[in-house]
Residue, then its C-alpha position, 0 to 999 in steps of 0.5 A: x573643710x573648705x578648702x577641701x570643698x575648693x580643691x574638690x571644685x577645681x579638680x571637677x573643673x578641670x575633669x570638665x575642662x580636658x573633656x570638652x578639650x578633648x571632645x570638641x576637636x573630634x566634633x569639629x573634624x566631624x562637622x568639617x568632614x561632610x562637605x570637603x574642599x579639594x584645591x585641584x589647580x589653580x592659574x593666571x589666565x591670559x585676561x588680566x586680573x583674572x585666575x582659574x581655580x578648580x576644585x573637588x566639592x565632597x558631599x556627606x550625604x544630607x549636607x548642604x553649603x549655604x548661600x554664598x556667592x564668587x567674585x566670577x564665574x562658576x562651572x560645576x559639573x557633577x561627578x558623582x551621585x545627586x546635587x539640589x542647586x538653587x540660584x538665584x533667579x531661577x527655580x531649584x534644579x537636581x543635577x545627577x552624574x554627568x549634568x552640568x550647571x553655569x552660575x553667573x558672577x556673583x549669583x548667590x546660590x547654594x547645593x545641597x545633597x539631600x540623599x543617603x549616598x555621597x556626592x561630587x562635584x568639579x567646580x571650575x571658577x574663573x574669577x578676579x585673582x586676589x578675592x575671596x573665593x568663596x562669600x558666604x551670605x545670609 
């Protein structure tokens, strides 16, 4: 009886086990898919030690990227929808299709879309080649 008792126990553990397995790359993908990252192009600049990079930011609607910070410079212009930007330093700003914004090296700052619709944005960095891109803070 205990043994039966056992073999119920594992086969129950295993029945959770392949649903969580199961289940959470599909969360995983659909947490990652609200914000998505698109490498456009990437090159040394005539500056030593400096690069360009720059990229598509997808917005879901009702997402944001938390505060962080990049080893430079940081032009965004937005494509697409209604962006809330806050820098540090200065009051929070919307920016919507066709506005611009100039983030200084190193300014934490954070975006967020806070409408029904999707949003995008062109980020153009000119950063120290080699660093992190991006730096997340608290």
């Amino acid at each position: 009886m205990k043994n039966l008792q056992n073999k119920k126990l594992v086969w129950n553990a295993i029945a959770i086990m392949s649903f969580a397995a199961f289940m959470l790359p599909v969360s995983v993908a659909a947490q990652k898919a609200e914000i998505k990252r698109t490498l456009l192009q990437q090159h040394d600049l005539s500056v030593q030690g400096k690069e360009v990079v720059q990229a598509t930011i997808d917005f879901g609607a009702h997402t944001a990227f938390g505060k962080h910070y990049h080893p430079g410079e940081e032009i965004i212009y937005v494509v697409k929808g209604s962006l809330q930007y806050e820098v540090e330093g200065s009051l929070p700003v919307t920016l919507k299709a066709g506005e611009v914004l100039f983030i200084p090296a190193g300014t934490v700052h954070s975006a967020k879309n806070d409408t029904n619709e999707n949003a995008v944005e062109l980020a153009t960095y000119v950063v120290e080649k080699g660093k992190q891109l991006v730096v997340l803070t608290k």
